[in-house]
C-alpha positions in Angstrom: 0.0 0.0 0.0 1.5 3.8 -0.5 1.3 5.7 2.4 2.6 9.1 3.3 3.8 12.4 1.1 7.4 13.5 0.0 8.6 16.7 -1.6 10.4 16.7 -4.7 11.8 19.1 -7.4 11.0 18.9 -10.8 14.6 18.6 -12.3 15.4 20.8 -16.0 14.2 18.2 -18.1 10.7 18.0 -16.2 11.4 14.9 -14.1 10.3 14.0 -11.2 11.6 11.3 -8.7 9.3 8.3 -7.4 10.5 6.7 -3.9 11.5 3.5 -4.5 9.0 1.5 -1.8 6.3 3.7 -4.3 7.6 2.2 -7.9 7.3 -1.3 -6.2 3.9 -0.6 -5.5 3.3 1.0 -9.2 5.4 -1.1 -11.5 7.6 0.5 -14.4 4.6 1.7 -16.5 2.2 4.1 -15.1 0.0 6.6 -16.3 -0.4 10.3 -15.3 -4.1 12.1 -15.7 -4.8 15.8 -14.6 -7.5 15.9 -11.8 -9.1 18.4 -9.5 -9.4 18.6 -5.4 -12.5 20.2 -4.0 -13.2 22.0 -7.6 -9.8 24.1 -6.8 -6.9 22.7 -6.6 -5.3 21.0 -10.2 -3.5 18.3 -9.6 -2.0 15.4 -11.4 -2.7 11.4 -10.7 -0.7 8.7 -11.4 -1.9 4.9 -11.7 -0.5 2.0 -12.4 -1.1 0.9 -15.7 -3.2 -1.7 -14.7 -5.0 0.5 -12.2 -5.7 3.4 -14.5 -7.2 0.6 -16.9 -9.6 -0.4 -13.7 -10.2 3.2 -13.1 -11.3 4.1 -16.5 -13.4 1.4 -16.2 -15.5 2.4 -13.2 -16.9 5.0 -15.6 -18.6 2.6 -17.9 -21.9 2.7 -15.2 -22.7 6.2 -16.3 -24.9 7.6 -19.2 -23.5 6.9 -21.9 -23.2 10.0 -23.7 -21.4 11.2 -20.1 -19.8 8.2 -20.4 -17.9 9.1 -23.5 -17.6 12.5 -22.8 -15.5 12.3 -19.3 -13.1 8.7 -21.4 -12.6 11.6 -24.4 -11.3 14.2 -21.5 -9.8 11.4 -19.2 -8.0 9.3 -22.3 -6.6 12.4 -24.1 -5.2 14.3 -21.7 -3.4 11.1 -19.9 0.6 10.3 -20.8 2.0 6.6 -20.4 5.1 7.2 -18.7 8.0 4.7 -18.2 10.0 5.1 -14.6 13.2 5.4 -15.4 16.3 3.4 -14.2 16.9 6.3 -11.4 12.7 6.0 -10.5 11.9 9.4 -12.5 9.1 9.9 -14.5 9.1 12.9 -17.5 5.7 15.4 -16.9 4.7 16.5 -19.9 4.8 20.5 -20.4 0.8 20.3 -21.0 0.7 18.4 -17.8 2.9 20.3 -16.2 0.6 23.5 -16.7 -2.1 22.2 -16.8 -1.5 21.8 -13.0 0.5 25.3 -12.3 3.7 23.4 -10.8 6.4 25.1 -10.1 9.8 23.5 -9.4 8.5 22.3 -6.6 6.2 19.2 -6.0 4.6 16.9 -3.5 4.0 13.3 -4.4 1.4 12.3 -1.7 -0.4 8.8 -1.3 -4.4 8.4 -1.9 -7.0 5.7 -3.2 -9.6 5.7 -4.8 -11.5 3.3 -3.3 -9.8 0.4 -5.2 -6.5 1.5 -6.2 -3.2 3.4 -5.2 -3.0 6.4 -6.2 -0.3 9.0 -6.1 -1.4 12.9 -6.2 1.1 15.2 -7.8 0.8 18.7 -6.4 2.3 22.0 -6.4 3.8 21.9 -3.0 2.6 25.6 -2.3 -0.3 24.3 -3.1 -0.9 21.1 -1.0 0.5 23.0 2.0 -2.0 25.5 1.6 -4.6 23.2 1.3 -3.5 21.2 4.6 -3.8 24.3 6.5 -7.7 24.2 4.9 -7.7 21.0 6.2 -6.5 21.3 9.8 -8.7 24.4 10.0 -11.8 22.2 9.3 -13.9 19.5 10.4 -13.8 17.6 6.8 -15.3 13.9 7.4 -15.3 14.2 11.1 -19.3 13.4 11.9 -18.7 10.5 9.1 -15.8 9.0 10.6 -17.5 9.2 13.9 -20.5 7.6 12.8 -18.6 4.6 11.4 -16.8 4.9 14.4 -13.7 5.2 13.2 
C-alpha cells in the first residue's frame, strides 16, 4: 500500500523522482491524468497501468453520452510514462501546466477506493490546502458515525 507524502523538485528536463518502496507498489509503467481537489486545486494522478485501466473502467456505469464524454477528457489528456532506471518519470509540459507546478512538487499517497493512487501537487499548493484542512472539520461526523 503507498502511504505518506514527499517533496520533490522537478529537475530541467521536467522529471520527477518516485521513492522507490512507491515504484514497487506501481510497476515501471504508469500513467499520469490531470485531476481536481474540492473543484480548486489542479493536480495530477498517477496509476498504475493496470490501475488506470480499472479506473477508467468504473466509468462505464454512467450515461452513456457522459460516459464518452469524461473517457474523451480522461483518455486524451493522460501520458503513459515509463519510470526510469533512477525512479523518475518525465511530466509532460501540457501536464505540467495544466497543474500550475512550479519546481517544486509533493508526491502524496491516496485511493480511490480500489487502487493506489499517487497525487502530484504544487507543494505551495498542497501546504495550503492542509492548512484548509487542519482548520476544518472535513469527514469528522462520518468517521465518527462509522466509528472510526
Amino acid at each position: 500500500m503507498i502511504v505518506g507524502s514527499f517533496d520533490h523538485t522537478i529537475d530541467p528536463k521536467n522529471r520527477v523522482f518516485i521513492p522507490s518502496k512507491w515504484r514497487e507498489e506501481l510497476g515501471g509503467e504508469v500513467v499520469i491524468n490531470p485531476a481536481k481537489v474540492n473543484g480548486k486545486y489542479k493536480i495530477l494522478e498517477l496509476r498504475s497501468a493496470a490501475d488506470f485501466e480499472k479506473y477508467i473502467s468504473k466509468f462505464s456505469v454512467m450515461r452513456e453520452t457522459d460516459n464518452r464524454d469524461v473517457m474523451r477528457l480522461k483518455l486524451s489528456q493522460a501520458d503513459n510514462c515509463t519510470v526510469d532506471k533512477q525512479g523518475r518519470i518525465l511530466l509532460k509540459d501540457s501536464l505540467k501546466k495544466y497543474a500550475g507546478f512550479g519546481q517544486n512538487v509533493t508526491l502524496s499517497s491516496m485511493s480511490d477506493g480500489v487502487n493506489n493512487v499517487v497525487e502530484i501537487w504544487d507543494t505551495d499548493k498542497f501546504y495550503e490546502w492542509m492548512d484548509v484542512m487542519d482548520e476544518t472539520d472535513v469527514g469528522e461526523e462520518s468517521m465518527k458515525e462509522r466509528g472510526l
